[in-house]
Backbone as CSV, one residue per row, in Angstrom:
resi,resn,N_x,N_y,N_z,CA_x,CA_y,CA_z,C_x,C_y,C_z
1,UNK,0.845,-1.176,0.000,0.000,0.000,0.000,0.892,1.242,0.000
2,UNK,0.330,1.825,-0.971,1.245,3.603,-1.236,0.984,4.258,0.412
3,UNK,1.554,4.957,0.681,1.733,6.100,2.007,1.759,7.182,1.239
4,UNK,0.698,8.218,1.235,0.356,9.576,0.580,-0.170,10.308,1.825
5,UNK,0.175,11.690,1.601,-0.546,12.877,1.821,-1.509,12.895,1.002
6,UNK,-2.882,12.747,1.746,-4.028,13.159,1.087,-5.073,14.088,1.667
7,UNK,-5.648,14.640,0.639,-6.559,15.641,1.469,-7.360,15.249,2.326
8,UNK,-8.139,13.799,2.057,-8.865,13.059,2.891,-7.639,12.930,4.600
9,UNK,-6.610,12.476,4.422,-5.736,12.100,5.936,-5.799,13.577,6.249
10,UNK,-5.326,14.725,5.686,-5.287,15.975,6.043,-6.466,16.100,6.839
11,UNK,-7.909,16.405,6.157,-9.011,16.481,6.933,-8.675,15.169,8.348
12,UNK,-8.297,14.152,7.795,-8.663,13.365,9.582,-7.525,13.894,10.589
13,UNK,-6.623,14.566,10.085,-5.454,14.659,11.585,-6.424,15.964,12.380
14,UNK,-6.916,17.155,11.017,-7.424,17.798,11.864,-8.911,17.564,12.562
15,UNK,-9.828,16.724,12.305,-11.005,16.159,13.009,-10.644,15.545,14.731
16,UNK,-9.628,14.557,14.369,-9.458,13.989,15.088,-8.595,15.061,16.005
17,UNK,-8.080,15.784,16.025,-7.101,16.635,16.538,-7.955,17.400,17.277
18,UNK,-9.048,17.771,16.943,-9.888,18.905,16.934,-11.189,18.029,18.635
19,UNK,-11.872,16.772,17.535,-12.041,15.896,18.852,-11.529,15.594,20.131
20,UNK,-9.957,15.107,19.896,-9.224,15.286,20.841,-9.445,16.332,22.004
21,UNK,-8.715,17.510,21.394,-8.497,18.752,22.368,-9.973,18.919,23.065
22,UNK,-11.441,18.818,22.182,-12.292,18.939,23.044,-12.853,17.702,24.276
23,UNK,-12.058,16.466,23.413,-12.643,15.684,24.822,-11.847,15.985,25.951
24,UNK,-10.650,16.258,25.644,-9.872,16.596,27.324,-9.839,18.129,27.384
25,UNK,-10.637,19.221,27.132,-10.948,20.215,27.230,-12.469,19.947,28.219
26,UNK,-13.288,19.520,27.805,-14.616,19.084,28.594,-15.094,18.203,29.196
27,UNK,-13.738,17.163,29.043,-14.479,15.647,29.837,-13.363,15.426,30.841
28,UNK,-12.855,16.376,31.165,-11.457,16.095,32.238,-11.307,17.377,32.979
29,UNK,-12.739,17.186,34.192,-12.899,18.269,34.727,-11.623,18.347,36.029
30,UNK,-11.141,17.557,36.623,-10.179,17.551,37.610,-8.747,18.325,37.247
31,UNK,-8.570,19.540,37.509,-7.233,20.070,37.304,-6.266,19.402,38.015
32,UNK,-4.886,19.058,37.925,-4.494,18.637,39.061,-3.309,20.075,39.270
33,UNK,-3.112,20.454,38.345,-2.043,22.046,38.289,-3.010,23.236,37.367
34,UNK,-3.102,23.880,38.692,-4.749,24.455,38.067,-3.906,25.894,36.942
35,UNK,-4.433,26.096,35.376,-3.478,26.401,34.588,-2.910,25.722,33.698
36,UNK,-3.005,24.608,34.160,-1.681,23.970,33.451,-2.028,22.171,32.855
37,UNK,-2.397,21.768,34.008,-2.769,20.275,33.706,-4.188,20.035,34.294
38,UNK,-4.428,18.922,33.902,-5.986,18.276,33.930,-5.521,17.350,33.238
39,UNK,-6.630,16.525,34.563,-6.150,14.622,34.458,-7.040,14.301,33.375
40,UNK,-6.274,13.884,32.173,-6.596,13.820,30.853,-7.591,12.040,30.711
41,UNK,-8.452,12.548,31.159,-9.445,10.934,31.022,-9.508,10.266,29.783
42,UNK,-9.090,11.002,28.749,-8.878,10.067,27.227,-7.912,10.245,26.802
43,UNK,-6.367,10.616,27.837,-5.535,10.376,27.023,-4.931,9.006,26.420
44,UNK,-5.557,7.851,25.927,-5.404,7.178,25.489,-5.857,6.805,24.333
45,UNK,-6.637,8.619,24.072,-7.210,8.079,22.784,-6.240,8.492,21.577
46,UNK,-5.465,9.419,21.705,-4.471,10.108,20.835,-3.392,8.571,20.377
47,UNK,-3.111,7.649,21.252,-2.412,6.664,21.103,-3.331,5.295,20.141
48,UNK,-4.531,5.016,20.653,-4.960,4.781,19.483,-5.785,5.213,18.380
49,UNK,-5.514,6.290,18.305,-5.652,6.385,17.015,-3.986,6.588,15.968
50,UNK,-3.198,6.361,16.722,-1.650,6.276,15.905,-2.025,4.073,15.694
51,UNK,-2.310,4.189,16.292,-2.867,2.179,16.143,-3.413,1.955,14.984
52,UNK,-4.304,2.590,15.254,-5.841,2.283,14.141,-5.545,2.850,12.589
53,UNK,-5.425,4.471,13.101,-5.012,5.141,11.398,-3.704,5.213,11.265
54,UNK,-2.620,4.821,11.602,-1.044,4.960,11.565,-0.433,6.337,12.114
55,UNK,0.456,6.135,12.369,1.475,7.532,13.385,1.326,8.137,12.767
56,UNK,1.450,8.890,11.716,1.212,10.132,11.139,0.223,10.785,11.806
57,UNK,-1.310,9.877,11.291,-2.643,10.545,11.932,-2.396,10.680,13.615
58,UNK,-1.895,9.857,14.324,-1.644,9.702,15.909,-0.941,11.141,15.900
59,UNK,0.197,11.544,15.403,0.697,12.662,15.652,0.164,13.885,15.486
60,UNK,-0.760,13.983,14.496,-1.295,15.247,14.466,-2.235,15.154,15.155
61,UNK,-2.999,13.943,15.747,-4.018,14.078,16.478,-4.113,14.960,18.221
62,UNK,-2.474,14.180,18.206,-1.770,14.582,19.857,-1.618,16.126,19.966
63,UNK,-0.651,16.546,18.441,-0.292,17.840,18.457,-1.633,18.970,18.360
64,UNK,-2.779,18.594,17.508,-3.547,19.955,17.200,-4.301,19.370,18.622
65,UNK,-4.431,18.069,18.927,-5.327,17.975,20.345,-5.097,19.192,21.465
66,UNK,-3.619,18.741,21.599,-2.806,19.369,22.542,-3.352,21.209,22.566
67,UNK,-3.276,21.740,21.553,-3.275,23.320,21.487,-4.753,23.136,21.496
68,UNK,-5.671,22.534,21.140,-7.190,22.966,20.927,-7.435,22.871,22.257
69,UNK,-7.145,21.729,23.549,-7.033,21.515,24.507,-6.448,23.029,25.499
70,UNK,-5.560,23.318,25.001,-4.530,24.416,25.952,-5.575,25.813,25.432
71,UNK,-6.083,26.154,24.232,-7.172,27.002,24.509,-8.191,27.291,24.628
72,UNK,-8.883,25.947,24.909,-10.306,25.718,25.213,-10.478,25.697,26.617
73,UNK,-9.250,25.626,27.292,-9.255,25.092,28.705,-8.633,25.978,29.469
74,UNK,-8.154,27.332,28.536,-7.162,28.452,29.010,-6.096,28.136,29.641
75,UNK,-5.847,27.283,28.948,-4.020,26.624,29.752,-2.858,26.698,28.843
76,UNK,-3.554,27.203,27.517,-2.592,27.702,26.844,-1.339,28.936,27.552
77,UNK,0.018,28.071,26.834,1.291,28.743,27.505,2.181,28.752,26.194
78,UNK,2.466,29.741,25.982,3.029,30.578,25.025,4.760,29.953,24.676
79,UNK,4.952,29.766,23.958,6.207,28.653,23.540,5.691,27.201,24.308
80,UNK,5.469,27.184,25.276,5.501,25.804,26.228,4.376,24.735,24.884
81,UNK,2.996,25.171,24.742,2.129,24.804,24.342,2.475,24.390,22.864
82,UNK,2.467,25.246,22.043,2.966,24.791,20.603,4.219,24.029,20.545
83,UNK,5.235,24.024,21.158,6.615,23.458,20.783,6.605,22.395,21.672
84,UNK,7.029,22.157,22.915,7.403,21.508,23.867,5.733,20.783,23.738
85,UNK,5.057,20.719,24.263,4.313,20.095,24.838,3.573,19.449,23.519
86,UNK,2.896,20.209,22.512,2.440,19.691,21.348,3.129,18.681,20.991
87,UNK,4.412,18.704,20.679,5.569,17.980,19.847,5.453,16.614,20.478
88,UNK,5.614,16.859,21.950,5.883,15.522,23.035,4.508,14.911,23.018
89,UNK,3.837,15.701,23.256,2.007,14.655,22.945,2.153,13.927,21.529
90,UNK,2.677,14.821,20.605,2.030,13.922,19.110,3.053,12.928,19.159
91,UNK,4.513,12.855,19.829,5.019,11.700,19.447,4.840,10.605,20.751
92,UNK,4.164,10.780,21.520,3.958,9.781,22.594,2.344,9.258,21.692
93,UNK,2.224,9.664,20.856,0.838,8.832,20.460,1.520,8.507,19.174
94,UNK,2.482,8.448,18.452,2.851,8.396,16.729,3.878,7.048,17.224
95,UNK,4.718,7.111,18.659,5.989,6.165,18.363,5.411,4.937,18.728
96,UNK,4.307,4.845,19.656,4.231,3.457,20.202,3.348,2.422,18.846
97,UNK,2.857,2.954,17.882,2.509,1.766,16.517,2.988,2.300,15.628
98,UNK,3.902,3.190,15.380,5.292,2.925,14.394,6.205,2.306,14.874
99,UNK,6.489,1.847,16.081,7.751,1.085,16.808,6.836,-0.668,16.381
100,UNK,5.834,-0.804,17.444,4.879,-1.830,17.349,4.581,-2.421,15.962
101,UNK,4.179,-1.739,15.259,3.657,-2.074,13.727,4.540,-2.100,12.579
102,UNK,6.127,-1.683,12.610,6.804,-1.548,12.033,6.849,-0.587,10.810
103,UNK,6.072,0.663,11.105,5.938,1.522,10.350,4.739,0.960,9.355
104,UNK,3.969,0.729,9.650,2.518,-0.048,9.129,2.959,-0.962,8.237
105,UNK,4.391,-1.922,8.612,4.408,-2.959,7.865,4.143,-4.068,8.133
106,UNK,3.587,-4.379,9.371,2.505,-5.251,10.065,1.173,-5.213,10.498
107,UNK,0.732,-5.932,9.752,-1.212,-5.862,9.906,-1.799,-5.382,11.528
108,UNK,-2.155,-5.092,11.568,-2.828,-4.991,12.724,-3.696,-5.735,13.591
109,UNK,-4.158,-5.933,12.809,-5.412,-7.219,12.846,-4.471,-8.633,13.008
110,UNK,-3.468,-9.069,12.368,-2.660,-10.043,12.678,-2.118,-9.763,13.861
111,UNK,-1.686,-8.579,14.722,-0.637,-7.977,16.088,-1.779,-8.740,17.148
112,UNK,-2.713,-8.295,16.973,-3.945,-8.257,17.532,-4.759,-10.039,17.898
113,UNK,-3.932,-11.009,16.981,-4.480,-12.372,17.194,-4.180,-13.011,18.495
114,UNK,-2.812,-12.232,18.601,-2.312,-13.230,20.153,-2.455,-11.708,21.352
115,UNK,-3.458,-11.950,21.836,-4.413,-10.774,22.963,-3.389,-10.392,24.229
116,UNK,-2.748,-11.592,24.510,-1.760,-11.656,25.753,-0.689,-10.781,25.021
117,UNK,0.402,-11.133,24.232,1.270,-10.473,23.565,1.034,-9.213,23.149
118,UNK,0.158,-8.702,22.307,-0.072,-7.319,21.898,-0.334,-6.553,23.133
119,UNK,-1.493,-6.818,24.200,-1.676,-6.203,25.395,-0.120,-5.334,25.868
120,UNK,0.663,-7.126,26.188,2.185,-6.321,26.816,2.736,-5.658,26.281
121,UNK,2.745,-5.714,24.643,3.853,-5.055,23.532,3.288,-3.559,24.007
122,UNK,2.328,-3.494,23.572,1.427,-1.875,23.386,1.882,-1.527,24.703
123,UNK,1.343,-2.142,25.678,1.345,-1.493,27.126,2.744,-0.962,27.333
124,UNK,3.732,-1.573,26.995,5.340,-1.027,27.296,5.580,0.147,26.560
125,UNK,5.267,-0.062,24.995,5.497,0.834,24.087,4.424,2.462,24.538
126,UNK,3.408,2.156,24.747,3.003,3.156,25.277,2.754,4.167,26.575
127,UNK,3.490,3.017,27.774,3.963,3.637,28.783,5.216,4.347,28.746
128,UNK,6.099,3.386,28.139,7.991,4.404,27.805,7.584,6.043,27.298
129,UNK,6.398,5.900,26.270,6.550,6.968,25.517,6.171,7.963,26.542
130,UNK,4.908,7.512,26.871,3.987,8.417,27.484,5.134,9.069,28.790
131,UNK,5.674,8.187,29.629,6.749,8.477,30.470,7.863,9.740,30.084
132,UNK,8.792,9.572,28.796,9.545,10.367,28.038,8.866,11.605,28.002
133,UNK,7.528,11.369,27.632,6.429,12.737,27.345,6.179,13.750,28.408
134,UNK,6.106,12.805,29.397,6.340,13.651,30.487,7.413,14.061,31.094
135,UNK,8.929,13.169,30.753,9.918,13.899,31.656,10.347,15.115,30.344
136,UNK,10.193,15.224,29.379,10.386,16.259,28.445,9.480,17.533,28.721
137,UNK,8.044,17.084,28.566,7.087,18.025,28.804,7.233,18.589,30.094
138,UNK,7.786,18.165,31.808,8.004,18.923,32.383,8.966,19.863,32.729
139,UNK,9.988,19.804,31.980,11.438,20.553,31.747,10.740,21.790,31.189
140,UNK,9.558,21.845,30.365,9.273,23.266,29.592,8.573,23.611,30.452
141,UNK,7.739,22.808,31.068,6.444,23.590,32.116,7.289,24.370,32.869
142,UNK,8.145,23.026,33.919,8.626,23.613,34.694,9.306,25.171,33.884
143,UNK,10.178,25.605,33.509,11.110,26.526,32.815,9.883,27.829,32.575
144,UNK,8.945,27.678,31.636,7.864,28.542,31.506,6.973,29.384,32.520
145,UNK,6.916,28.146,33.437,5.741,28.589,34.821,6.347,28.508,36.314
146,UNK,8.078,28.318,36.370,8.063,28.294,37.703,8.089,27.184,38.615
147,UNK,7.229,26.555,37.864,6.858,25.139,39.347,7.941,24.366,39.363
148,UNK,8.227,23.331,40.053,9.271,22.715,40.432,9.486,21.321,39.399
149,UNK,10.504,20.979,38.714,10.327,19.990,37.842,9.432,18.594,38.455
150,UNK,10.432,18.193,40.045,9.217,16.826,39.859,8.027,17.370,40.290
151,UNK,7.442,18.400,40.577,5.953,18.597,40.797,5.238,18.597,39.514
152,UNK,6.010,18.947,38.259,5.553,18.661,37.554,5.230,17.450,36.906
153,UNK,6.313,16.360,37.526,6.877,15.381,36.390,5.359,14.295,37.447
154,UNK,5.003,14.400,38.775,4.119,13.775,39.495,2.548,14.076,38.691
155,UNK,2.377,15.681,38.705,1.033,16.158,38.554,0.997,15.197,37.225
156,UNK,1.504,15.648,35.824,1.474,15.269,34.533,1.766,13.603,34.586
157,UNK,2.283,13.148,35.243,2.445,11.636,35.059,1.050,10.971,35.652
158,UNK,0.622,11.280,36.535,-0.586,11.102,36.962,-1.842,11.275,36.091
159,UNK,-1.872,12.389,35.787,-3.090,12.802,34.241,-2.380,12.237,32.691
160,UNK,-1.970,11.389,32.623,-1.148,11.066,31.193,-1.241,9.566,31.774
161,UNK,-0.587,8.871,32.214,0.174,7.465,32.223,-1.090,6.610,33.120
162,UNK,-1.981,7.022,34.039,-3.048,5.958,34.086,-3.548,5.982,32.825
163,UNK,-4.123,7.109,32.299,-5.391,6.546,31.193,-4.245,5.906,29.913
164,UNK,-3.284,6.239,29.566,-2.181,5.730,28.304,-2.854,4.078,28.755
165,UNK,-2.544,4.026,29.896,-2.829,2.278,29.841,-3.591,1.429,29.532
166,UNK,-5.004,2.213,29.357,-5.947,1.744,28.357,-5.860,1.572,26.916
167,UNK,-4.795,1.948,26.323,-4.600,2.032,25.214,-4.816,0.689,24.289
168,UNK,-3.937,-0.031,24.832,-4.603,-1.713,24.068,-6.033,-2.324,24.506
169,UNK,-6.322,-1.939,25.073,-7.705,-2.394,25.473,-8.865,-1.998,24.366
170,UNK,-8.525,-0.732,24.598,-9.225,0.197,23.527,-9.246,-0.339,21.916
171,UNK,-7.651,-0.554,21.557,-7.390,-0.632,20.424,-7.998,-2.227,19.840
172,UNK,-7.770,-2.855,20.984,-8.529,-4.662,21.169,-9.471,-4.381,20.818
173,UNK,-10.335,-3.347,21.488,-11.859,-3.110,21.326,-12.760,-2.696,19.984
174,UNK,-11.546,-2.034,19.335,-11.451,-1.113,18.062,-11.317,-1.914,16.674
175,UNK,-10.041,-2.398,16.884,-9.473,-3.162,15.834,-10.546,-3.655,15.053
176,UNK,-10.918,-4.757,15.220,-11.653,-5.737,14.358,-12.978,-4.645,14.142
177,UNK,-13.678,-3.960,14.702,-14.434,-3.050,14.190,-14.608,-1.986,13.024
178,UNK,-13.238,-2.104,13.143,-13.276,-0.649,12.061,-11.870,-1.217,11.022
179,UNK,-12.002,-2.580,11.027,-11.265,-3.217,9.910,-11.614,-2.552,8.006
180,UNK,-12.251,-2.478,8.032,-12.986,-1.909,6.836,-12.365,-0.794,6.258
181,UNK,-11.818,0.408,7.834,-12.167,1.881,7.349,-10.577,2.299,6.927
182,UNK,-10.051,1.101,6.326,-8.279,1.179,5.594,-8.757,1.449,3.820
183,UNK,-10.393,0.634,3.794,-10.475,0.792,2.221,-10.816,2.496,1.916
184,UNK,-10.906,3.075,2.916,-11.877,4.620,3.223,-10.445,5.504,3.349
185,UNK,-9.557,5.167,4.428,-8.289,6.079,4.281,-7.300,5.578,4.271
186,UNK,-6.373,5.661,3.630,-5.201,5.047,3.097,-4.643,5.244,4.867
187,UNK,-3.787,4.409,5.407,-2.913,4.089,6.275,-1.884,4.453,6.213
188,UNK,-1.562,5.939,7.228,-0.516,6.308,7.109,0.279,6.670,8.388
Protein backbone atom coordinates (compact mmCIF):
# COMPACT_ATOMS: atom_id res chain seq x y z
CA UNK A 1 0.00 0.00 0.00
CA UNK A 2 1.25 3.60 -1.24
CA UNK A 3 1.73 6.10 2.01
CA UNK A 4 0.36 9.58 0.58
CA UNK A 5 -0.55 12.88 1.82
CA UNK A 6 -4.03 13.16 1.09
CA UNK A 7 -6.56 15.64 1.47
CA UNK A 8 -8.87 13.06 2.89
CA UNK A 9 -5.74 12.10 5.94
CA UNK A 10 -5.29 15.98 6.04
CA UNK A 11 -9.01 16.48 6.93
CA UNK A 12 -8.66 13.36 9.58
CA UNK A 13 -5.45 14.66 11.59
CA UNK A 14 -7.42 17.80 11.86
CA UNK A 15 -11.00 16.16 13.01
CA UNK A 16 -9.46 13.99 15.09
CA UNK A 17 -7.10 16.64 16.54
CA UNK A 18 -9.89 18.90 16.93
CA UNK A 19 -12.04 15.90 18.85
CA UNK A 20 -9.22 15.29 20.84
CA UNK A 21 -8.50 18.75 22.37
CA UNK A 22 -12.29 18.94 23.04
CA UNK A 23 -12.64 15.68 24.82
CA UNK A 24 -9.87 16.60 27.32
CA UNK A 25 -10.95 20.21 27.23
CA UNK A 26 -14.62 19.08 28.59
CA UNK A 27 -14.48 15.65 29.84
CA UNK A 28 -11.46 16.09 32.24
CA UNK A 29 -12.90 18.27 34.73
CA UNK A 30 -10.18 17.55 37.61
CA UNK A 31 -7.23 20.07 37.30
CA UNK A 32 -4.49 18.64 39.06
CA UNK A 33 -2.04 22.05 38.29
CA UNK A 34 -4.75 24.46 38.07
CA UNK A 35 -3.48 26.40 34.59
CA UNK A 36 -1.68 23.97 33.45
CA UNK A 37 -2.77 20.28 33.71
CA UNK A 38 -5.99 18.28 33.93
CA UNK A 39 -6.15 14.62 34.46
CA UNK A 40 -6.60 13.82 30.85
CA UNK A 41 -9.45 10.93 31.02
CA UNK A 42 -8.88 10.07 27.23
CA UNK A 43 -5.53 10.38 27.02
CA UNK A 44 -5.40 7.18 25.49
CA UNK A 45 -7.21 8.08 22.78
CA UNK A 46 -4.47 10.11 20.84
CA UNK A 47 -2.41 6.66 21.10
CA UNK A 48 -4.96 4.78 19.48
CA UNK A 49 -5.65 6.39 17.01
CA UNK A 50 -1.65 6.28 15.90
CA UNK A 51 -2.87 2.18 16.14
CA UNK A 52 -5.84 2.28 14.14
CA UNK A 53 -5.01 5.14 11.40
CA UNK A 54 -1.04 4.96 11.57
CA UNK A 55 1.48 7.53 13.38
CA UNK A 56 1.21 10.13 11.14
CA UNK A 57 -2.64 10.55 11.93
CA UNK A 58 -1.64 9.70 15.91
CA UNK A 59 0.70 12.66 15.65
CA UNK A 60 -1.30 15.25 14.47
CA UNK A 61 -4.02 14.08 16.48
CA UNK A 62 -1.77 14.58 19.86
CA UNK A 63 -0.29 17.84 18.46
CA UNK A 64 -3.55 19.95 17.20
CA UNK A 65 -5.33 17.98 20.34
CA UNK A 66 -2.81 19.37 22.54
CA UNK A 67 -3.27 23.32 21.49
CA UNK A 68 -7.19 22.97 20.93
CA UNK A 69 -7.03 21.51 24.51
CA UNK A 70 -4.53 24.42 25.95
CA UNK A 71 -7.17 27.00 24.51
CA UNK A 72 -10.31 25.72 25.21
CA UNK A 73 -9.25 25.09 28.70
CA UNK A 74 -7.16 28.45 29.01
CA UNK A 75 -4.02 26.62 29.75
CA UNK A 76 -2.59 27.70 26.84
CA UNK A 77 1.29 28.74 27.50
CA UNK A 78 3.03 30.58 25.03
CA UNK A 79 6.21 28.65 23.54
CA UNK A 80 5.50 25.80 26.23
CA UNK A 81 2.13 24.80 24.34
CA UNK A 82 2.97 24.79 20.60
CA UNK A 83 6.62 23.46 20.78
CA UNK A 84 7.40 21.51 23.87
CA UNK A 85 4.31 20.09 24.84
CA UNK A 86 2.44 19.69 21.35
CA UNK A 87 5.57 17.98 19.85
CA UNK A 88 5.88 15.52 23.03
CA UNK A 89 2.01 14.66 22.95
CA UNK A 90 2.03 13.92 19.11
CA UNK A 91 5.02 11.70 19.45
CA UNK A 92 3.96 9.78 22.59
CA UNK A 93 0.84 8.83 20.46
CA UNK A 94 2.85 8.40 16.73
CA UNK A 95 5.99 6.17 18.36
CA UNK A 96 4.23 3.46 20.20
CA UNK A 97 2.51 1.77 16.52
CA UNK A 98 5.29 2.92 14.39
CA UNK A 99 7.75 1.08 16.81
CA UNK A 100 4.88 -1.83 17.35
CA UNK A 101 3.66 -2.07 13.73
CA UNK A 102 6.80 -1.55 12.03
CA UNK A 103 5.94 1.52 10.35
CA UNK A 104 2.52 -0.05 9.13
CA UNK A 105 4.41 -2.96 7.87
CA UNK A 106 2.51 -5.25 10.06
CA UNK A 107 -1.21 -5.86 9.91
CA UNK A 108 -2.83 -4.99 12.72
CA UNK A 109 -5.41 -7.22 12.85
CA UNK A 110 -2.66 -10.04 12.68
CA UNK A 111 -0.64 -7.98 16.09
CA UNK A 112 -3.94 -8.26 17.53
CA UNK A 113 -4.48 -12.37 17.19
CA UNK A 114 -2.31 -13.23 20.15
CA UNK A 115 -4.41 -10.77 22.96
CA UNK A 116 -1.76 -11.66 25.75
CA UNK A 117 1.27 -10.47 23.56
CA UNK A 118 -0.07 -7.32 21.90
CA UNK A 119 -1.68 -6.20 25.39
CA UNK A 120 2.18 -6.32 26.82
CA UNK A 121 3.85 -5.05 23.53
CA UNK A 122 1.43 -1.87 23.39
CA UNK A 123 1.34 -1.49 27.13
CA UNK A 124 5.34 -1.03 27.30
CA UNK A 125 5.50 0.83 24.09
CA UNK A 126 3.00 3.16 25.28
CA UNK A 127 3.96 3.64 28.78
CA UNK A 128 7.99 4.40 27.81
CA UNK A 129 6.55 6.97 25.52
CA UNK A 130 3.99 8.42 27.48
CA UNK A 131 6.75 8.48 30.47
CA UNK A 132 9.54 10.37 28.04
CA UNK A 133 6.43 12.74 27.35
CA UNK A 134 6.34 13.65 30.49
CA UNK A 135 9.92 13.90 31.66
CA UNK A 136 10.39 16.26 28.44
CA UNK A 137 7.09 18.03 28.80
CA UNK A 138 8.00 18.92 32.38
CA UNK A 139 11.44 20.55 31.75
CA UNK A 140 9.27 23.27 29.59
CA UNK A 141 6.44 23.59 32.12
CA UNK A 142 8.63 23.61 34.69
CA UNK A 143 11.11 26.53 32.82
CA UNK A 144 7.86 28.54 31.51
CA UNK A 145 5.74 28.59 34.82
CA UNK A 146 8.06 28.29 37.70
CA UNK A 147 6.86 25.14 39.35
CA UNK A 148 9.27 22.71 40.43
CA UNK A 149 10.33 19.99 37.84
CA UNK A 150 9.22 16.83 39.86
CA UNK A 151 5.95 18.60 40.80
CA UNK A 152 5.55 18.66 37.55
CA UNK A 153 6.88 15.38 36.39
CA UNK A 154 4.12 13.78 39.50
CA UNK A 155 1.03 16.16 38.55
CA UNK A 156 1.47 15.27 34.53
CA UNK A 157 2.45 11.64 35.06
CA UNK A 158 -0.59 11.10 36.96
CA UNK A 159 -3.09 12.80 34.24
CA UNK A 160 -1.15 11.07 31.19
CA UNK A 161 0.17 7.47 32.22
CA UNK A 162 -3.05 5.96 34.09
CA UNK A 163 -5.39 6.55 31.19
CA UNK A 164 -2.18 5.73 28.30
CA UNK A 165 -2.83 2.28 29.84
CA UNK A 166 -5.95 1.74 28.36
CA UNK A 167 -4.60 2.03 25.21
CA UNK A 168 -4.60 -1.71 24.07
CA UNK A 169 -7.70 -2.39 25.47
CA UNK A 170 -9.22 0.20 23.53
CA UNK A 171 -7.39 -0.63 20.42
CA UNK A 172 -8.53 -4.66 21.17
CA UNK A 173 -11.86 -3.11 21.33
CA UNK A 174 -11.45 -1.11 18.06
CA UNK A 175 -9.47 -3.16 15.83
CA UNK A 176 -11.65 -5.74 14.36
CA UNK A 177 -14.43 -3.05 14.19
CA UNK A 178 -13.28 -0.65 12.06
CA UNK A 179 -11.26 -3.22 9.91
CA UNK A 180 -12.99 -1.91 6.84
CA UNK A 181 -12.17 1.88 7.35
CA UNK A 182 -8.28 1.18 5.59
CA UNK A 183 -10.47 0.79 2.22
CA UNK A 184 -11.88 4.62 3.22
CA UNK A 185 -8.29 6.08 4.28
CA UNK A 186 -5.20 5.05 3.10
CA UNK A 187 -2.91 4.09 6.28
CA UNK A 188 -0.52 6.31 7.11
Amino acid sequence: MTKKFSFVNIIFFVVFGVLTGVLWAYLCPIPLIPGAVHFRTFAFIIVVIGYLFGPVTGFFAGYIGTIVWALLSGNFIPLHSPLADGITVGLSAALPALIHTHNGKKDLLKLIENKGKFIGVSLFWSILFGVLMILTTSISLSYFTGLEYTYCIIWIGIADVVPIALTPFVVLLLAKRMKNIRNIVPYI
